[in-house]
N, CA, C and O atoms as CSV, one atom per row, in Angstrom:
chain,resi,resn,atom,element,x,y,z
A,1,UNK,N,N,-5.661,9.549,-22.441
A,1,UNK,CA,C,-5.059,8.365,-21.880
A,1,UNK,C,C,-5.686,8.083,-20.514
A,1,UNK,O,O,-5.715,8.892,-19.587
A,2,UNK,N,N,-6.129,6.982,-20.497
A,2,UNK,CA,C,-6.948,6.388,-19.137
A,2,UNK,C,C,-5.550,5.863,-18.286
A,2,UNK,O,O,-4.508,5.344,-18.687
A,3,UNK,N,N,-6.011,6.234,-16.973
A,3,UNK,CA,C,-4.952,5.737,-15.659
A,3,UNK,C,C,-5.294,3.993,-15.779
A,3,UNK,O,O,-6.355,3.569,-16.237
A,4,UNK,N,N,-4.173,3.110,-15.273
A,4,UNK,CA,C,-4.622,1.710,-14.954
A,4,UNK,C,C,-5.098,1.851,-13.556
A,4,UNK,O,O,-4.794,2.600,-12.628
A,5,UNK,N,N,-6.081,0.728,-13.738
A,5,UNK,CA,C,-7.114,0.822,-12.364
A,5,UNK,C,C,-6.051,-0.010,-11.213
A,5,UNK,O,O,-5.590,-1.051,-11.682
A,6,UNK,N,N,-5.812,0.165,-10.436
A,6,UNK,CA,C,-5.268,-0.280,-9.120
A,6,UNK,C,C,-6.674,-0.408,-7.488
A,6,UNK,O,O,-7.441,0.411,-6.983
A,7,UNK,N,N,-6.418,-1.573,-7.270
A,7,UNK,CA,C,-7.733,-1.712,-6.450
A,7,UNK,C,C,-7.246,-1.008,-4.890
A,7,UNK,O,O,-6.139,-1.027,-4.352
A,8,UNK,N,N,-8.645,-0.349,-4.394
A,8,UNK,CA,C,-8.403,0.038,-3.089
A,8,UNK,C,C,-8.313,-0.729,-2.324
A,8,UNK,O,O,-8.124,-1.924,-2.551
A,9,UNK,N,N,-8.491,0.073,-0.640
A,9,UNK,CA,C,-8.491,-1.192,0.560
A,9,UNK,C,C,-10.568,-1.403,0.489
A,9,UNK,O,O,-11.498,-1.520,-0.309
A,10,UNK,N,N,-10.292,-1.337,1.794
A,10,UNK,CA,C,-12.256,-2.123,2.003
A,10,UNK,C,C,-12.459,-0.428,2.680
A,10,UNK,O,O,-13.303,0.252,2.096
A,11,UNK,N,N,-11.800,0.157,3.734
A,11,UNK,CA,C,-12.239,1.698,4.214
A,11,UNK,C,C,-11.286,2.593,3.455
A,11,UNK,O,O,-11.736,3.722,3.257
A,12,UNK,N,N,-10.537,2.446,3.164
A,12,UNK,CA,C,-8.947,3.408,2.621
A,12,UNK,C,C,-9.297,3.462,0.632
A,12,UNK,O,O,-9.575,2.561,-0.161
A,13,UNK,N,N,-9.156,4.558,0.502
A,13,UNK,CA,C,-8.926,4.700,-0.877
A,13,UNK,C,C,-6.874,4.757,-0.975
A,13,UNK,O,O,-6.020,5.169,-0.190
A,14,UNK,N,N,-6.826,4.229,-2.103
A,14,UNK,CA,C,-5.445,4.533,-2.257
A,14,UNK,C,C,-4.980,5.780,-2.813
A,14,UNK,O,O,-5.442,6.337,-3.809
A,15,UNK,N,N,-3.861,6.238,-1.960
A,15,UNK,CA,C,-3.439,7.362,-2.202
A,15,UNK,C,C,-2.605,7.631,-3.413
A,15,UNK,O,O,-1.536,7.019,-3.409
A,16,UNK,N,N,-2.872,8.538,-4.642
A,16,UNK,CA,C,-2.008,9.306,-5.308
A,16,UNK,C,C,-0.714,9.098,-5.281
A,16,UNK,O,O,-0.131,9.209,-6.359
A,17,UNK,N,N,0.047,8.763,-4.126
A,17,UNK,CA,C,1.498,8.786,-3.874
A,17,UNK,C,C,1.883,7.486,-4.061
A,17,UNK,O,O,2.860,7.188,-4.747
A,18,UNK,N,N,0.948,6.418,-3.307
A,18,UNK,CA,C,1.360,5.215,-3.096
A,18,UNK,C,C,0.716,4.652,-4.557
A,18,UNK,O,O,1.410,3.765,-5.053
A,19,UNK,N,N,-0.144,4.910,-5.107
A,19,UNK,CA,C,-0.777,4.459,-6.088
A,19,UNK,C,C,-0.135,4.579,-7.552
A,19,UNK,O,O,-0.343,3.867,-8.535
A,20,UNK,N,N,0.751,5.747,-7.402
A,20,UNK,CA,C,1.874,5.686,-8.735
A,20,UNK,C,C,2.915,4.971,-8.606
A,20,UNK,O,O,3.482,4.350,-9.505
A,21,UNK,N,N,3.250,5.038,-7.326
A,21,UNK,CA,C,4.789,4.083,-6.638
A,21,UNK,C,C,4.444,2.594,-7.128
A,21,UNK,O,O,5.211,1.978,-7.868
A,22,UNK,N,N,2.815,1.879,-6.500
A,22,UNK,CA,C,2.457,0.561,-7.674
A,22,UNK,C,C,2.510,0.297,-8.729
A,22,UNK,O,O,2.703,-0.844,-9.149
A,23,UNK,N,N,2.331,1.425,-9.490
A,23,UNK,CA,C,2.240,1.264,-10.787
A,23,UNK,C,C,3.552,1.102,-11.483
A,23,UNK,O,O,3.843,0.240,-12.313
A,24,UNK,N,N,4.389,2.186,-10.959
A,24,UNK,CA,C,5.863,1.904,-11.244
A,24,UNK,C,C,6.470,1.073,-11.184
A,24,UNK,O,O,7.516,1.034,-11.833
A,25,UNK,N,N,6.043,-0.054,-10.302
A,25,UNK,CA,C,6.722,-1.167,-9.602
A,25,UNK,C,C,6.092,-2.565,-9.891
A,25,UNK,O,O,5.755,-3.250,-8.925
A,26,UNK,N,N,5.825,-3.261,-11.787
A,26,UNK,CA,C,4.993,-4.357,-11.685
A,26,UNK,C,C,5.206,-5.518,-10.974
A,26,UNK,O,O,4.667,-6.504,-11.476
A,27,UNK,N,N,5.829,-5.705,-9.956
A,27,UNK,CA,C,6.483,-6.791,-9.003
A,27,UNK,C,C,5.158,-6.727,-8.043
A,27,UNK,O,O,4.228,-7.524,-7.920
A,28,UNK,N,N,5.447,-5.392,-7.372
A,28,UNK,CA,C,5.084,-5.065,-6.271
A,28,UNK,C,C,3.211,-5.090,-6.895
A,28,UNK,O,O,2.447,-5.796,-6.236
A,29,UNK,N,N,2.715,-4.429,-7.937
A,29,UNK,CA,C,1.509,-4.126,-8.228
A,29,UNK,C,C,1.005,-5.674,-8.460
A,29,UNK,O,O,-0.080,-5.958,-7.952
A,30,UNK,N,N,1.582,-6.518,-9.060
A,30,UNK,CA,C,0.778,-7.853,-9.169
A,30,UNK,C,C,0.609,-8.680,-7.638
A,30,UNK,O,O,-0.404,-9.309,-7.336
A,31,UNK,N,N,1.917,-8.523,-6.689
A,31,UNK,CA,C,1.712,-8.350,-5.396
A,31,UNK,C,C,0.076,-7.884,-4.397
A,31,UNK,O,O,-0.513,-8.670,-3.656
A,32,UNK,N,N,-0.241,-6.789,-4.606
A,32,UNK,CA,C,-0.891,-5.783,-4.466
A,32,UNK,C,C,-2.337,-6.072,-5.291
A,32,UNK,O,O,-3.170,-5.238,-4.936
A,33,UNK,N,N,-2.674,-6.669,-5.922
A,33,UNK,CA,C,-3.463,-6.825,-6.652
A,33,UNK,C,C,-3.896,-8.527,-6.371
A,33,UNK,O,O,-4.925,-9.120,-6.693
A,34,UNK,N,N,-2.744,-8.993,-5.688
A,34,UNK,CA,C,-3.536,-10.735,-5.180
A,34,UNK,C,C,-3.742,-10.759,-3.938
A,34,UNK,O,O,-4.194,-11.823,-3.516
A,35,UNK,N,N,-3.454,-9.423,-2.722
A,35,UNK,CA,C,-4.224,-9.459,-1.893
A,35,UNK,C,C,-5.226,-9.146,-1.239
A,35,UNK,O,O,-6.194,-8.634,-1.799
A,36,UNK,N,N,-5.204,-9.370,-0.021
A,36,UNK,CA,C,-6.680,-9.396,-0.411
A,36,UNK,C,C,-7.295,-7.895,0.096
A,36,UNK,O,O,-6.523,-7.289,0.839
A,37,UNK,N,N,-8.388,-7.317,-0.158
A,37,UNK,CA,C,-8.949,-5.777,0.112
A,37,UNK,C,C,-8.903,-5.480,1.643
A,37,UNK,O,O,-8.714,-4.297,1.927
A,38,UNK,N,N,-9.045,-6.371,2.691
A,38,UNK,CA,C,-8.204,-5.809,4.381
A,38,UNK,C,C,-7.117,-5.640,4.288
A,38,UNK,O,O,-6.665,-4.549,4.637
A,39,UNK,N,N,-6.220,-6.703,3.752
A,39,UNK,CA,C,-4.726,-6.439,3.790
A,39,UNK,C,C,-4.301,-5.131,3.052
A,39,UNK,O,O,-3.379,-4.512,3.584
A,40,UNK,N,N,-4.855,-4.600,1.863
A,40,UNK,CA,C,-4.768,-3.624,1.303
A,40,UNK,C,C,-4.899,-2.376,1.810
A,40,UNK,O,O,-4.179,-1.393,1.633
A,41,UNK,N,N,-5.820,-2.495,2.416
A,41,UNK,CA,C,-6.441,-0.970,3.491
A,41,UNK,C,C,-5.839,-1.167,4.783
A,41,UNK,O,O,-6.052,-0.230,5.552
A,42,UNK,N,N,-4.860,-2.506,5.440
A,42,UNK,CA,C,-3.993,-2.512,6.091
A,42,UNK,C,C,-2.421,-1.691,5.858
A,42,UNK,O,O,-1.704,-1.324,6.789
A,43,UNK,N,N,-2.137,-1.535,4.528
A,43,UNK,CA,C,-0.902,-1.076,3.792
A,43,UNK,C,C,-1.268,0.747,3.312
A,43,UNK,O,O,-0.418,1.617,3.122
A,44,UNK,N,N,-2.009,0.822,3.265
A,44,UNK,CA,C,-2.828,1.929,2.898
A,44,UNK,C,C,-2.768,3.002,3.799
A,44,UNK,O,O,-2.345,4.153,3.698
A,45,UNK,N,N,-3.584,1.997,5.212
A,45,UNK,CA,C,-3.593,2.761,6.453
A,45,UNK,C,C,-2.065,3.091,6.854
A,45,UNK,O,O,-1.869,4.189,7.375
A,46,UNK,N,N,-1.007,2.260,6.658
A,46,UNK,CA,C,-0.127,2.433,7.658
A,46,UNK,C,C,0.966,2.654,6.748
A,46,UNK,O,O,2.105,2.197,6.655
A,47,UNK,N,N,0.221,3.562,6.048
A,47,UNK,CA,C,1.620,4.289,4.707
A,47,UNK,C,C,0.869,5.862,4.776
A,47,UNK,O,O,1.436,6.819,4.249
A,48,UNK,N,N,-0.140,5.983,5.308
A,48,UNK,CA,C,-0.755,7.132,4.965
A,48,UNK,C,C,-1.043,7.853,7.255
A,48,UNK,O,O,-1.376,9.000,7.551
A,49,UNK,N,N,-0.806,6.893,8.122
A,49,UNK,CA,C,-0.427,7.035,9.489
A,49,UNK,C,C,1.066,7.650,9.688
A,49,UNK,O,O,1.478,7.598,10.847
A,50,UNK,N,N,1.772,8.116,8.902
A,50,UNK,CA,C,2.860,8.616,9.514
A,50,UNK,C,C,2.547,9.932,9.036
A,50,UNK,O,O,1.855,10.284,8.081
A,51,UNK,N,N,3.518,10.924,10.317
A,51,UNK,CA,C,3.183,11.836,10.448
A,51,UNK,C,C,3.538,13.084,9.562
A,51,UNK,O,O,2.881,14.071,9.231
A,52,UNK,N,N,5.090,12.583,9.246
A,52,UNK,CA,C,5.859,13.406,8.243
A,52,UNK,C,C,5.889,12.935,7.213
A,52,UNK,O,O,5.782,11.713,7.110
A,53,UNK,N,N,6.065,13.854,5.953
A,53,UNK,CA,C,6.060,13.217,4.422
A,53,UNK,C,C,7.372,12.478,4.127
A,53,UNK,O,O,7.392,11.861,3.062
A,54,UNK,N,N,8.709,12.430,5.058
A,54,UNK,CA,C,9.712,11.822,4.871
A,54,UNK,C,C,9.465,10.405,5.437
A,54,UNK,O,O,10.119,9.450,5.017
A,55,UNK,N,N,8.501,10.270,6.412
A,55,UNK,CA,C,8.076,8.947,7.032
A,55,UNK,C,C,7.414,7.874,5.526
A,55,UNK,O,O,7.838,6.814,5.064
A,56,UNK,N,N,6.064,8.881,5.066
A,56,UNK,CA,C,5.157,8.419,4.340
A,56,UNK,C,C,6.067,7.854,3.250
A,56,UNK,O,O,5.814,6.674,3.005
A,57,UNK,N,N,7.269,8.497,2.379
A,57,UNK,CA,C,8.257,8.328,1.725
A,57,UNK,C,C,8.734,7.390,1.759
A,57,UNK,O,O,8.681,6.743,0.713
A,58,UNK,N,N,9.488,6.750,2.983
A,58,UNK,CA,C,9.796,5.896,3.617
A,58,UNK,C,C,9.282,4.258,3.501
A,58,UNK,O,O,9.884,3.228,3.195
A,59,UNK,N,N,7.535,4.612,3.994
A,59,UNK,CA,C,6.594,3.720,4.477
A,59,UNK,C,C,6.667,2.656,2.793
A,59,UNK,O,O,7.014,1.503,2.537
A,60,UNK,N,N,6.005,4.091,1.784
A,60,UNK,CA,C,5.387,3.439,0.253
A,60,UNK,C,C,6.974,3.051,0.026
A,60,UNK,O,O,6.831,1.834,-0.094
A,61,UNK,N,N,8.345,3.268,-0.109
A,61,UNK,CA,C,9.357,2.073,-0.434
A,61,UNK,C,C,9.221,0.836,0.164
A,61,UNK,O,O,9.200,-0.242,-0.429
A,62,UNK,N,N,9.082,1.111,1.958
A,62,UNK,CA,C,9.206,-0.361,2.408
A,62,UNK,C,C,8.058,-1.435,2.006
A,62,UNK,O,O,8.237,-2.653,2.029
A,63,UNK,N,N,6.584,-0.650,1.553
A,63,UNK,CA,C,5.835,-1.188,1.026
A,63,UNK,C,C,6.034,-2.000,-0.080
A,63,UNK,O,O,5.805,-3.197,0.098
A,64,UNK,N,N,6.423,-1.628,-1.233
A,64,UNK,CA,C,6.877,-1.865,-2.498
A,64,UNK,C,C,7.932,-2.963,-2.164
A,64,UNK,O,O,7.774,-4.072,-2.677
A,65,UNK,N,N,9.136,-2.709,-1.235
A,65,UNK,CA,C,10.144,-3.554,-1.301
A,65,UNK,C,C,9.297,-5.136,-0.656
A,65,UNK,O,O,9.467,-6.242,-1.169
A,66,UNK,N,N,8.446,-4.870,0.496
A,66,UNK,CA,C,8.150,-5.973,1.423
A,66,UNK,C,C,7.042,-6.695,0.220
A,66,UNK,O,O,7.113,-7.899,-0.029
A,67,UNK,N,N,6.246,-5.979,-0.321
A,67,UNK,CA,C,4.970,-6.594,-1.468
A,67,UNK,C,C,5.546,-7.750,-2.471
A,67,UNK,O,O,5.124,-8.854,-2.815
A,68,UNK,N,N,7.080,-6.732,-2.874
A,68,UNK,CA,C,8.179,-7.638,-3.973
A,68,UNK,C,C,8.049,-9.191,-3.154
A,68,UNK,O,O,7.414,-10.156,-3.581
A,69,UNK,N,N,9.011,-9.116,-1.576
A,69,UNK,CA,C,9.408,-10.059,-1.249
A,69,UNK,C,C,8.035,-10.936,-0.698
A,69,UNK,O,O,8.482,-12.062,-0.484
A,70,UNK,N,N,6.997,-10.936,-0.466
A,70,UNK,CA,C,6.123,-11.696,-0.572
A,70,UNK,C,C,4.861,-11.217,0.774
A,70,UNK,O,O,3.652,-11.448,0.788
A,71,UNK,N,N,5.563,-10.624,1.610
A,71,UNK,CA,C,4.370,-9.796,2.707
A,71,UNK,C,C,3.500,-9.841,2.267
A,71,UNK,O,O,3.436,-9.709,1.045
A,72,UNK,N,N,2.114,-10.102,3.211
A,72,UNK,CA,C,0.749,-9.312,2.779
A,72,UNK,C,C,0.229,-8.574,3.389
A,72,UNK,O,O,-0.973,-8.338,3.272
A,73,UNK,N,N,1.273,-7.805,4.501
A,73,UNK,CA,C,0.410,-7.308,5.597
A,73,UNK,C,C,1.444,-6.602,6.387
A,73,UNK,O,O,2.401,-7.255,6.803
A,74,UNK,N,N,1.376,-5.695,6.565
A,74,UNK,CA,C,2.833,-4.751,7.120
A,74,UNK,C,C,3.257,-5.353,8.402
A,74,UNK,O,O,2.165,-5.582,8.922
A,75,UNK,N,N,4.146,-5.749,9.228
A,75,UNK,CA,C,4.805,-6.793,9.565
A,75,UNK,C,C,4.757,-5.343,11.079
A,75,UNK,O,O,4.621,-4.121,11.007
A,76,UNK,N,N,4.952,-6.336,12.341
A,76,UNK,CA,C,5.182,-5.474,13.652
A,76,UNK,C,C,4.080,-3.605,13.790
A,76,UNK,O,O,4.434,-2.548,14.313
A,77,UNK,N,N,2.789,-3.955,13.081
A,77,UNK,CA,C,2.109,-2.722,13.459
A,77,UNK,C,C,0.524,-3.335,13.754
A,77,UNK,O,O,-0.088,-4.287,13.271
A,78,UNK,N,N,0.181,-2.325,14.771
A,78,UNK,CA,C,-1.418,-3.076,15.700
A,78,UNK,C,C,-2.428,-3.423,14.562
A,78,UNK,O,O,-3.395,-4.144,14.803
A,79,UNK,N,N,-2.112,-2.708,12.840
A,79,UNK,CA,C,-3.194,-2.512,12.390
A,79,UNK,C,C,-4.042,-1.325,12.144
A,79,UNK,O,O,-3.746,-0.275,12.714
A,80,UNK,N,N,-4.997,-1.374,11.408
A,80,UNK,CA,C,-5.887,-0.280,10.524
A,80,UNK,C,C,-6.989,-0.673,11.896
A,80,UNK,O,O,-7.475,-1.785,12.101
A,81,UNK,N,N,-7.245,0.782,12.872
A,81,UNK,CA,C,-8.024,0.670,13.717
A,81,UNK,C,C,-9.729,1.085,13.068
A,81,UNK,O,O,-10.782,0.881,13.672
A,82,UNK,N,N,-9.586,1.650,11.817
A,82,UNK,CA,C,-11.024,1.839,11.026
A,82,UNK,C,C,-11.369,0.833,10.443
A,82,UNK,O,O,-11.827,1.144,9.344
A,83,UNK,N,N,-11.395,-0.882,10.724
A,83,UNK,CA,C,-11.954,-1.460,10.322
A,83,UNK,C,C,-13.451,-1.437,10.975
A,83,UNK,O,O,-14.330,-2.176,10.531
């Protein structure tokens, strides 16, 4: 059985954690899949920037929930400084 392909960011590969949480979630993955590859490695970066795994936990729900409601871009953070 082949995995479904889920697209990365432009520097960020998607993580394992956050990358099943999409898949689980076809709201959020068709979300996720119409934006665009900065914004992606914007969500990427700043789900995979926290420090504790209860943060990261945290981050990929609010991700999923904010992707549902129409966000493209994690809302009140400076940004993915590895562009």
């Amino acid at each position: 059985m082949t995995k479904p392909e889920v697209a990365d960011g432009v520097v960020h590969k998607l993580p394992p954690d956050l990358r099943q949480a999409l898949i689980s979630a076809p709201a959020a993955l068709a979300a996720w899949e119409d934006i665009t590859p900065l914004a992606r490695n914007e969500w990427i970066c700043w789900v995979t920037s926290g420090k504790k795994s209860e943060t990261r936990g945290i981050r990929i729900e609010k991700t999923l929930s904010k992707l549902k409601s129409g966000m493209r871009r994690p809302c009140c953070w400076a940004g993915c400084t590895h562009r």
